[in-house]
C-alpha positions as YAML, in Angstrom:
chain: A
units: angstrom
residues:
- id: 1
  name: UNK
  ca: [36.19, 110.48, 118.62]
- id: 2
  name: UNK
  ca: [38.49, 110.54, 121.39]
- id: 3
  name: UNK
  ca: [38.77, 107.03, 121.50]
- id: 4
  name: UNK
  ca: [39.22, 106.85, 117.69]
- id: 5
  name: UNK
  ca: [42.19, 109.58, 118.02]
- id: 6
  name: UNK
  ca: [44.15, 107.04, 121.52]
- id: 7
  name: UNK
  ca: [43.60, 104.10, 119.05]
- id: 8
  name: UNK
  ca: [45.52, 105.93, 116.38]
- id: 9
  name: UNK
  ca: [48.35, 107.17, 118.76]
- id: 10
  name: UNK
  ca: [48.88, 104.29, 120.24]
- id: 11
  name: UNK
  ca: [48.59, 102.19, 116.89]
- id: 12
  name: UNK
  ca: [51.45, 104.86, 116.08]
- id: 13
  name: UNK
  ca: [53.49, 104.26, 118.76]
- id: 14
  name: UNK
  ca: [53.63, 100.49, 118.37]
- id: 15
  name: UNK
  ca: [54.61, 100.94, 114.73]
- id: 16
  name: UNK
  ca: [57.53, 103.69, 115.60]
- id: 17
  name: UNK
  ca: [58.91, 101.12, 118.14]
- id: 18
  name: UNK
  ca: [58.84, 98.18, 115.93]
- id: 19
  name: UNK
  ca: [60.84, 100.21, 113.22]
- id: 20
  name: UNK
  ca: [63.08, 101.24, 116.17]
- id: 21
  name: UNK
  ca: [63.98, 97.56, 116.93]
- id: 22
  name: UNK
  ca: [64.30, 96.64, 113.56]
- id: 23
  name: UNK
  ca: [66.53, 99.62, 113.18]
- id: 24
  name: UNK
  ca: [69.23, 98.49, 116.19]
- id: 25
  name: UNK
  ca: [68.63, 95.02, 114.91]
- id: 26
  name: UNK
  ca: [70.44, 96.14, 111.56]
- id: 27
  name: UNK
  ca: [73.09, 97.88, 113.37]
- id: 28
  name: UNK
  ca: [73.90, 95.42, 115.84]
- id: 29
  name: UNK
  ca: [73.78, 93.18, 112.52]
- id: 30
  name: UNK
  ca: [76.10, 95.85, 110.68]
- id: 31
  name: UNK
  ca: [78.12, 96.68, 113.74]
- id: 32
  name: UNK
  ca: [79.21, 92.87, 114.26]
- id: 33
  name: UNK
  ca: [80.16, 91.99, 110.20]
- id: 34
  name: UNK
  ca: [82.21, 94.91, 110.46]
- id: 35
  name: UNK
  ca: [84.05, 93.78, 113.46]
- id: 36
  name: UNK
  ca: [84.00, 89.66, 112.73]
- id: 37
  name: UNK
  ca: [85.67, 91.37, 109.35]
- id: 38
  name: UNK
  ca: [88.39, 93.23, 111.68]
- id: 39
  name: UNK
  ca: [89.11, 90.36, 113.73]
- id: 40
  name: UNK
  ca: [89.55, 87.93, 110.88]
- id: 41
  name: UNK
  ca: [92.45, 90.52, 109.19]
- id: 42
  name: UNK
  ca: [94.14, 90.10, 112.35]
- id: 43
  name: UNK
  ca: [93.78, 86.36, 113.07]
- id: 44
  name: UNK
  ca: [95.61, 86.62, 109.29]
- id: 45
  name: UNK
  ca: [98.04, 88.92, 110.14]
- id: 46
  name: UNK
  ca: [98.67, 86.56, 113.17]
- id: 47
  name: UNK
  ca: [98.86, 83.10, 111.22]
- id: 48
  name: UNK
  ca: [101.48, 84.79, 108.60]
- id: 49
  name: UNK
  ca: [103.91, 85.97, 111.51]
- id: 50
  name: UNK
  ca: [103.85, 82.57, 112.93]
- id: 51
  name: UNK
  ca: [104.88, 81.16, 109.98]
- id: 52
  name: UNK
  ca: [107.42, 84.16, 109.66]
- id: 53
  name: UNK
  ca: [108.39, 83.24, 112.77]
- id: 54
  name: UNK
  ca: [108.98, 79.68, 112.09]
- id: 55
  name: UNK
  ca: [110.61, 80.05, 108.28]
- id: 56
  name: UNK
  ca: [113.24, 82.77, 110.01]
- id: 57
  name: UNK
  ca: [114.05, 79.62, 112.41]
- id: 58
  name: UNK
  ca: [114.63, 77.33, 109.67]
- id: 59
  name: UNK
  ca: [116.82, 79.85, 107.65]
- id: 60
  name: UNK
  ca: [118.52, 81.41, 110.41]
- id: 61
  name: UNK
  ca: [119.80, 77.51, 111.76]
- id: 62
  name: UNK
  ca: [121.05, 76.79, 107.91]
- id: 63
  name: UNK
  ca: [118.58, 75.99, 105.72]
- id: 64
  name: UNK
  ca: [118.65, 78.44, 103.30]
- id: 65
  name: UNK
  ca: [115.96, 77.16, 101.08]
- id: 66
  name: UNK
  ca: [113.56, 79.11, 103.40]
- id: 67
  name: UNK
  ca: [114.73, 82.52, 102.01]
- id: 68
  name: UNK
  ca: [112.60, 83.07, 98.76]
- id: 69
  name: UNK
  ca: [109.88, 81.80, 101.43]
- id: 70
  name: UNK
  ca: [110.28, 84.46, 103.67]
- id: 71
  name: UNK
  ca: [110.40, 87.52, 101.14]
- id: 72
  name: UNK
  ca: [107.12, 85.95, 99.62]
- id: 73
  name: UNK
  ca: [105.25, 86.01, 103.34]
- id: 74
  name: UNK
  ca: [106.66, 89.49, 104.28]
- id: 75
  name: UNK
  ca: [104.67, 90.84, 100.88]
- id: 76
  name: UNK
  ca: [101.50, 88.80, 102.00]
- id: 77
  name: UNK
  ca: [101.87, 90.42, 105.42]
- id: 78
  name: UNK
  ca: [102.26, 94.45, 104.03]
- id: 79
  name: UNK
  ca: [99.41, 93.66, 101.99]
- id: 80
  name: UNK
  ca: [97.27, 92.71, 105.39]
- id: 81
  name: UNK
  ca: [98.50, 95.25, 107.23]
- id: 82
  name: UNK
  ca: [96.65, 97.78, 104.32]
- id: 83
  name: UNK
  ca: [93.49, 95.67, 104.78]
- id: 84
  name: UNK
  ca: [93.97, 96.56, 109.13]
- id: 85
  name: UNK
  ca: [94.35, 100.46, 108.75]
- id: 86
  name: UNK
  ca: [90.93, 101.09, 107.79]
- id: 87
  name: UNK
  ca: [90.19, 99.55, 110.91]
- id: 88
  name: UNK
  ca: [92.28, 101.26, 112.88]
- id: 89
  name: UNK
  ca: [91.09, 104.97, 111.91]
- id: 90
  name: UNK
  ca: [87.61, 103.70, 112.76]
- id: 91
  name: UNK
  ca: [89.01, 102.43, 115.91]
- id: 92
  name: UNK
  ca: [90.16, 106.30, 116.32]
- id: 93
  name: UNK
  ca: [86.71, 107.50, 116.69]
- id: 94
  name: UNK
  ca: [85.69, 105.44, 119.65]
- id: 95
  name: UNK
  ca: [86.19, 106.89, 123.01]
- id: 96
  name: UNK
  ca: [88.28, 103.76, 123.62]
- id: 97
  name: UNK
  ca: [90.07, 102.46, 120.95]
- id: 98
  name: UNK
  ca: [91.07, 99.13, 120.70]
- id: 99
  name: UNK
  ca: [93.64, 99.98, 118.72]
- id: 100
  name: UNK
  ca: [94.67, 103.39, 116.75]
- id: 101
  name: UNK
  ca: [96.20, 104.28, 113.72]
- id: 102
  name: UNK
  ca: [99.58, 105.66, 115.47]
- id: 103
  name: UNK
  ca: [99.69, 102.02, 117.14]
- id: 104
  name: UNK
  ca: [99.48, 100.29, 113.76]
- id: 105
  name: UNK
  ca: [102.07, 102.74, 112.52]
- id: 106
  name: UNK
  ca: [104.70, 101.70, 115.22]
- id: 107
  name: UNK
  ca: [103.81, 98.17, 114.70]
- id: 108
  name: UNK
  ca: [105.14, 98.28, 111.01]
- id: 109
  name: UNK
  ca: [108.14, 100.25, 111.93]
- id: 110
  name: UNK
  ca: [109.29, 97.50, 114.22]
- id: 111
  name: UNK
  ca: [108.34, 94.94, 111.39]
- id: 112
  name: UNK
  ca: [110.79, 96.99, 109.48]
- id: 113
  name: UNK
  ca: [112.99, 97.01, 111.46]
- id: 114
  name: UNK
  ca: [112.68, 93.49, 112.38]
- id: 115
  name: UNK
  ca: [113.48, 92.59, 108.33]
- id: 116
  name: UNK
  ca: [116.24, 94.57, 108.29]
- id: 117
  name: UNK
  ca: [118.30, 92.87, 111.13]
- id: 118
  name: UNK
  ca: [116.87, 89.46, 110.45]
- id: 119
  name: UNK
  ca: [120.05, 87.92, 108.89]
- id: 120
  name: UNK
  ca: [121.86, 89.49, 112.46]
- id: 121
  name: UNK
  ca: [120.08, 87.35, 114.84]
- id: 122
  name: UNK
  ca: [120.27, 84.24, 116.54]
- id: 123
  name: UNK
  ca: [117.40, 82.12, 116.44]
- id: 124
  name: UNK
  ca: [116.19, 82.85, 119.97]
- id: 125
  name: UNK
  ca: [116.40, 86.57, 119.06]
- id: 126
  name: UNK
  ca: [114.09, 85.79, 115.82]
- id: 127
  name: UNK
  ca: [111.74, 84.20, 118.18]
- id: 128
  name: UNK
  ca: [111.71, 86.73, 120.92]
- id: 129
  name: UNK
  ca: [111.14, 89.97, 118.67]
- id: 130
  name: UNK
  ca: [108.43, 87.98, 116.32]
- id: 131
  name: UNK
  ca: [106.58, 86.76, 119.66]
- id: 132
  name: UNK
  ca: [106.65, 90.39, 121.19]
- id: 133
  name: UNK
  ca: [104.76, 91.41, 117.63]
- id: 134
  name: UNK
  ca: [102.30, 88.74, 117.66]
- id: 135
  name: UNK
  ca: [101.63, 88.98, 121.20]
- id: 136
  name: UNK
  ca: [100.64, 92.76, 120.07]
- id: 137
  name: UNK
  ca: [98.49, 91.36, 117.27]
- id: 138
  name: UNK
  ca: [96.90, 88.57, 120.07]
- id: 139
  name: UNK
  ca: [96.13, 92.09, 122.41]
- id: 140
  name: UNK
  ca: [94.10, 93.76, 119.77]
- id: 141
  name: UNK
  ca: [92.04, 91.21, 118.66]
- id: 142
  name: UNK
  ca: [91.00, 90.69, 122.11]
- id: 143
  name: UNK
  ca: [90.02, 93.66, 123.06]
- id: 144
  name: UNK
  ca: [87.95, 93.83, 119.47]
- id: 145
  name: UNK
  ca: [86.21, 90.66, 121.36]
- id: 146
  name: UNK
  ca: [85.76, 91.87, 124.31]
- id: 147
  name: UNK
  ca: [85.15, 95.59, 123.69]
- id: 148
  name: UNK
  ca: [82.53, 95.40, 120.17]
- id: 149
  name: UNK
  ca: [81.38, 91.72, 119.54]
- id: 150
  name: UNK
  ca: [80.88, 90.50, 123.22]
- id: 151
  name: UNK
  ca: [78.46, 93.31, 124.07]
- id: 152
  name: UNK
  ca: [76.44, 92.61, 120.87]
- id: 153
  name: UNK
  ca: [75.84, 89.05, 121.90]
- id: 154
  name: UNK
  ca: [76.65, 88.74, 125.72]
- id: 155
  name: UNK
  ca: [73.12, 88.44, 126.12]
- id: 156
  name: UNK
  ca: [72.35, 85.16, 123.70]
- id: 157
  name: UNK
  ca: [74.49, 82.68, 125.85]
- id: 158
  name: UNK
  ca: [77.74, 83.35, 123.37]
- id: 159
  name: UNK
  ca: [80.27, 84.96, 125.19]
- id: 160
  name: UNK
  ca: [82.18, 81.35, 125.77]
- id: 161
  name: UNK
  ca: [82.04, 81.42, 122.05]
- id: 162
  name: UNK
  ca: [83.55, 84.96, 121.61]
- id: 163
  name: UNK
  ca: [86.36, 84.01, 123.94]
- id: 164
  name: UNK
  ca: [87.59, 81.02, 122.26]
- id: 165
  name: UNK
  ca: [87.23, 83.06, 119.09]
- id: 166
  name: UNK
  ca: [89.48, 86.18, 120.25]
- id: 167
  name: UNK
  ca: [90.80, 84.91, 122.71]
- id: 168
  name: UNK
  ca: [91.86, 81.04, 123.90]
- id: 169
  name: UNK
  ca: [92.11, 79.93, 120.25]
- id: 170
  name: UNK
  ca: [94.20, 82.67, 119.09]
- id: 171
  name: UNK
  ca: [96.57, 82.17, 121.88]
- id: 172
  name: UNK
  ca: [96.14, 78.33, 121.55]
- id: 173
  name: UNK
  ca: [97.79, 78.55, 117.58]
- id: 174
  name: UNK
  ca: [100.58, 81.13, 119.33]
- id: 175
  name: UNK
  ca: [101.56, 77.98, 121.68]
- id: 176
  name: UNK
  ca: [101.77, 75.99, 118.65]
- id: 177
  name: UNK
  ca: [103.42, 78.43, 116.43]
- id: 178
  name: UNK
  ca: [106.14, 78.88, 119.22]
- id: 179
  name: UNK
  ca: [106.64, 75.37, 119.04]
- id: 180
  name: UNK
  ca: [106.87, 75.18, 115.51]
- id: 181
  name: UNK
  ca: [109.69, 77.96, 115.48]
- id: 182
  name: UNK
  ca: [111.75, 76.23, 118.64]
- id: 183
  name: UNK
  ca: [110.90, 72.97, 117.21]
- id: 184
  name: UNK
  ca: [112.58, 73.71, 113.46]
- id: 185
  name: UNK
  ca: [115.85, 75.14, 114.36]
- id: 186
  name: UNK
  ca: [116.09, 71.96, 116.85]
- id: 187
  name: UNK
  ca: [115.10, 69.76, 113.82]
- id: 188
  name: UNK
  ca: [117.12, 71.48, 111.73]
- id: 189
  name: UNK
  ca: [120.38, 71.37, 113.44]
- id: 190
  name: UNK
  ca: [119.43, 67.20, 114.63]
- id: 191
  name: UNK
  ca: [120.49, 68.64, 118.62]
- id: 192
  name: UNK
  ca: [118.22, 69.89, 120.98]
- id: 193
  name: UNK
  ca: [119.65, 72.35, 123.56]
- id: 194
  name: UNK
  ca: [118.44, 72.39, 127.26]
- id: 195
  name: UNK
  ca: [116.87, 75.40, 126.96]
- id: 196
  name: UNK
  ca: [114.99, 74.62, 123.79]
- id: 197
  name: UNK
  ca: [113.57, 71.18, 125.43]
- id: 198
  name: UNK
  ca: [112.11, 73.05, 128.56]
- id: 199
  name: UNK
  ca: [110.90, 75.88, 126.46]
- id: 200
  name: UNK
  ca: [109.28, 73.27, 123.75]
- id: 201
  name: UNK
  ca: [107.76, 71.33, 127.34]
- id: 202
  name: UNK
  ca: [106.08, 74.08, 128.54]
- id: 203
  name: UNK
  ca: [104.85, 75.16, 125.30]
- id: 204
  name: UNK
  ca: [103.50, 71.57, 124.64]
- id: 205
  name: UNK
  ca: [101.84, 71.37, 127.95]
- id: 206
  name: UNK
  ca: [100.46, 75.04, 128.15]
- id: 207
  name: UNK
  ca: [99.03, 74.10, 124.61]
- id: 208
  name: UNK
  ca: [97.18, 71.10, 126.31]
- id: 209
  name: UNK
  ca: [95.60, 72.90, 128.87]
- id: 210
  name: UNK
  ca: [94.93, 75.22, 126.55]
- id: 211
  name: UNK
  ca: [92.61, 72.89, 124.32]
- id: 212
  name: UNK
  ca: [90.96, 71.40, 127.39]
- id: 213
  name: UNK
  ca: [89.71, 75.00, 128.36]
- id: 214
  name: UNK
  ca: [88.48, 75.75, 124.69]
- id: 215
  name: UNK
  ca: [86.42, 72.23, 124.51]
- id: 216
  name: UNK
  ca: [84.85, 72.90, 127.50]
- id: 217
  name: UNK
  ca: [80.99, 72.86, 127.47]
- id: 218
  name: UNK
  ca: [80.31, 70.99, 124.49]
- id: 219
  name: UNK
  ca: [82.33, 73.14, 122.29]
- id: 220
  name: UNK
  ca: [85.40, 70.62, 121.35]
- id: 221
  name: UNK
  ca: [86.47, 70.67, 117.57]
- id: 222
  name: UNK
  ca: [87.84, 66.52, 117.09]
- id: 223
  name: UNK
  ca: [90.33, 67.35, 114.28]
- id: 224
  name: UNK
  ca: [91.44, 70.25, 115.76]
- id: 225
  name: UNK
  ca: [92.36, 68.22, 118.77]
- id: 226
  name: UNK
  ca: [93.42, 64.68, 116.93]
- id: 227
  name: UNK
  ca: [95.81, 67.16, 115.00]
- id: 228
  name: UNK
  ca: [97.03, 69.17, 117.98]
- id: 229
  name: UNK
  ca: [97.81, 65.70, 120.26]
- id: 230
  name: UNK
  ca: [99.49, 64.16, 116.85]
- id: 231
  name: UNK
  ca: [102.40, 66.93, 117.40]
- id: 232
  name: UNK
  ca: [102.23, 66.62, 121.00]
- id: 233
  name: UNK
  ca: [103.14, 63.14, 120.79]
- id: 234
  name: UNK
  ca: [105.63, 64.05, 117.51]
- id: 235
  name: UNK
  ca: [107.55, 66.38, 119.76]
- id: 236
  name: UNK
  ca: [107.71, 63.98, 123.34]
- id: 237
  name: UNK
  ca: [108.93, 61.04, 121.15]
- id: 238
  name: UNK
  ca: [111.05, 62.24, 118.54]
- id: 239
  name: UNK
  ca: [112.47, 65.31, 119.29]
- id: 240
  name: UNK
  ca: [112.94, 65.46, 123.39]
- id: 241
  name: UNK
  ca: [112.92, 61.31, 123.63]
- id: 242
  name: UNK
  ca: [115.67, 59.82, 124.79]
- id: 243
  name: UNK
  ca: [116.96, 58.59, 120.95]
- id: 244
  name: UNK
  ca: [117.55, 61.89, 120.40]
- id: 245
  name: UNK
  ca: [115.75, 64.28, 117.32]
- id: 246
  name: UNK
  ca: [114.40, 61.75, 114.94]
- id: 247
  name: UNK
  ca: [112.73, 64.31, 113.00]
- id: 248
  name: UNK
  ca: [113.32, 66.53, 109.85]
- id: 249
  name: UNK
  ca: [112.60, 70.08, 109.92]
- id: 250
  name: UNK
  ca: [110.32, 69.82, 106.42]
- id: 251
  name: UNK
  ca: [108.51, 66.95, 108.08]
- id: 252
  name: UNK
  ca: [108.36, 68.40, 111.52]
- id: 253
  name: UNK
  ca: [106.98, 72.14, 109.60]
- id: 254
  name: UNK
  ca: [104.35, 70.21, 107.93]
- id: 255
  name: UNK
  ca: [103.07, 68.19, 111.15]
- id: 256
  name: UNK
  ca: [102.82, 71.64, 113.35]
- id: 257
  name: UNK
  ca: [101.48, 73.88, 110.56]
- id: 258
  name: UNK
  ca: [98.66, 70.92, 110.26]
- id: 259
  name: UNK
  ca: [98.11, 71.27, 113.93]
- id: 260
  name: UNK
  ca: [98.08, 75.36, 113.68]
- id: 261
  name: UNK
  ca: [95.86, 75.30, 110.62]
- id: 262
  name: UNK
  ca: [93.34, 72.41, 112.31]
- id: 263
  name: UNK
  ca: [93.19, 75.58, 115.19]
- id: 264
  name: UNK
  ca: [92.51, 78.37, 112.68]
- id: 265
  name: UNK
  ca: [89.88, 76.41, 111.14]
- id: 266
  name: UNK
  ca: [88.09, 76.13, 114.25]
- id: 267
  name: UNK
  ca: [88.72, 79.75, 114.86]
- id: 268
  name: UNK
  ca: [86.61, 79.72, 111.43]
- id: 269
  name: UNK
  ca: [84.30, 77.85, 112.18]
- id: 270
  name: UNK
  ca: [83.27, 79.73, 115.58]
- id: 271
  name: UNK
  ca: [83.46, 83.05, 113.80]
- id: 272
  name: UNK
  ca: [80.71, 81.48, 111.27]
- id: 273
  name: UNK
  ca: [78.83, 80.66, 114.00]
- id: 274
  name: UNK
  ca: [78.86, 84.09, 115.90]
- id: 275
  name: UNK
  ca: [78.01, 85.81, 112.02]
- id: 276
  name: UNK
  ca: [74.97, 83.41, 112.05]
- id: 277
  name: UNK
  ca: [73.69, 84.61, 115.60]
- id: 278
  name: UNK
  ca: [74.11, 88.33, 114.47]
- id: 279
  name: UNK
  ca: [70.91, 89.65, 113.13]
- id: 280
  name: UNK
  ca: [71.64, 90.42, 109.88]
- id: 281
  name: UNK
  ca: [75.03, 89.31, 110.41]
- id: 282
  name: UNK
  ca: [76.73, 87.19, 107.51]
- id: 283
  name: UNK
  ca: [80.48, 86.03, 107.35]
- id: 284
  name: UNK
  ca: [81.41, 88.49, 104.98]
- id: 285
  name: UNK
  ca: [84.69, 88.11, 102.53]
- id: 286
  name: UNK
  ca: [86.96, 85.86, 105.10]
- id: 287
  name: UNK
  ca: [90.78, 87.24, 105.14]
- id: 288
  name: UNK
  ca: [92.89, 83.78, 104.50]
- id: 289
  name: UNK
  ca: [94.40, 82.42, 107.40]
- id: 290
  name: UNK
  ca: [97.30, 81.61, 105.41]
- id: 291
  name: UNK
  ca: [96.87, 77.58, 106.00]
- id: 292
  name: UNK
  ca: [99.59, 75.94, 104.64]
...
């Protein structure tokens, strides 16, 4: 009898733990959807300021047929940033927060106020106040890496995936969208200042090193990089060579949004692969990237 009665409690036991594991299984599952979802509204949000960033160079050196392209991306941006704030009142909860709902809120208002004075800057003041944004954006998503998708899958060998994902890629299509933004007005106005040719340099190389540190270990994306060294060499040989810019700005825009977009489908591809890993995990309704 006694026996019969241990037999039973531990038979118990065993099937109470089992529904336990299977239990944090689901919400590790649930947990990282919900935050591979969160990152890929911001990795949007991020991809449509670059190209902000880049049209306001255009238009703000004289081509004016970037306008009705700006007022279309600032409505595609307010309509991400409505996607974010669910996010960021969960965020709210946590007893860190990657991010908050008052932070969001001063985001916008310098957004706003960054339309606003748009047709009062000079190109390098375009560049400047949209980099200090998306350097915000680049900041939150990763410390969503680091702080609620790293932990769930630190211990499967996949944190070198996570930080490509939040982290090196992200800031990777930030060297490129700089580039882009320098590179139009240059294009644009056929002269190339000093400071734009040291500032398009560094970018170029810091980009580089960049992609060697994300390939590392096996984990190298070819078109990604064949599309990356393409504007590499575009920018060395006709826009800083010694010929001067041979380059227009609609063909030089479509070479670096290629390379960009070649980055942020990589950034796509890992976040696939971190969805598949997740128990449970899937890769949910994917925010656009807004490839061009």
């Amino acid at each position: 009898m006694i026996y019969s009665i241990l037999g039973a409690a531990v038979l118990i036991a065993v099937v109470l733990l089992v529904q336990q594991q299977r239990s944090q299984r689901l919400d590790a599952g649930r947990s990282l959807e919900i935050n591979l979802a969160a990152c890929r509204t911001l990795l949007a949000l991020t991809a449509h300021f670059q190209q902000h960033r880049g049209m306001s160079s255009a238009w703000l050196a004289g081509d004016k047929g970037f306008g009705s392209k700006l007022e279309s991306k600032a409505r595609e941006i307010e309509t991400l940033f409505q996607a974010l704030r669910p996010v960021a009142v969960s965020e709210c909860s946590k007893p860190h927060p990657c991010l908050t709902a008052n932070d969001l809120a001063l985001f916008r208002h310098r957004w706003g106020g960054l339309r606003d004075r748009l047709g009062l800057l000079s190109v390098e003041q375009s560049i400047a106040e949209h980099s200090q944004l998306i350097e915000q954006l680049l900041r939150w998503l990763a410390a969503l890496g680091e702080a609620r998708i790293e932990p769930l899958l630190a211990a499967r060998g996949e944190r070198a995936l996570v930080r490509n994902y939040a982290t090196r890629l992200p800031a990777l299509t930030e060297c490129l969208g700089q580039a882009r933004a320098v590179g139009l007005s240059v294009a644009t106005r056929r002269a190339c200042s000093p400071v734009a040719r040291v500032r398009l340099m560094f970018l170029i190389a810091r980009a580089e090193a960049i992609l060697k540190q994300a390939g590392e270990g096996g984990a190298a994306n070819g078109q990604a990089e064949r599309a990356v060294q393409h504007m590499a060499q575009l920018v060395r040989n006709r826009m800083l060579g010694a010929s001067g810019v041979a380059v227009g700005a609609q063909e030089y825009f479509d070479d670096a949004t290629r390379a960009v977009d070649a980055v942020f489908a990589w950034i796509s591809d890992n976040g696939r692969q971190l969805a598949g890993v997740g128990i449970g995990g899937s890769t949910g309704a994917a925010v656009g990237y807004a490839l061009s």
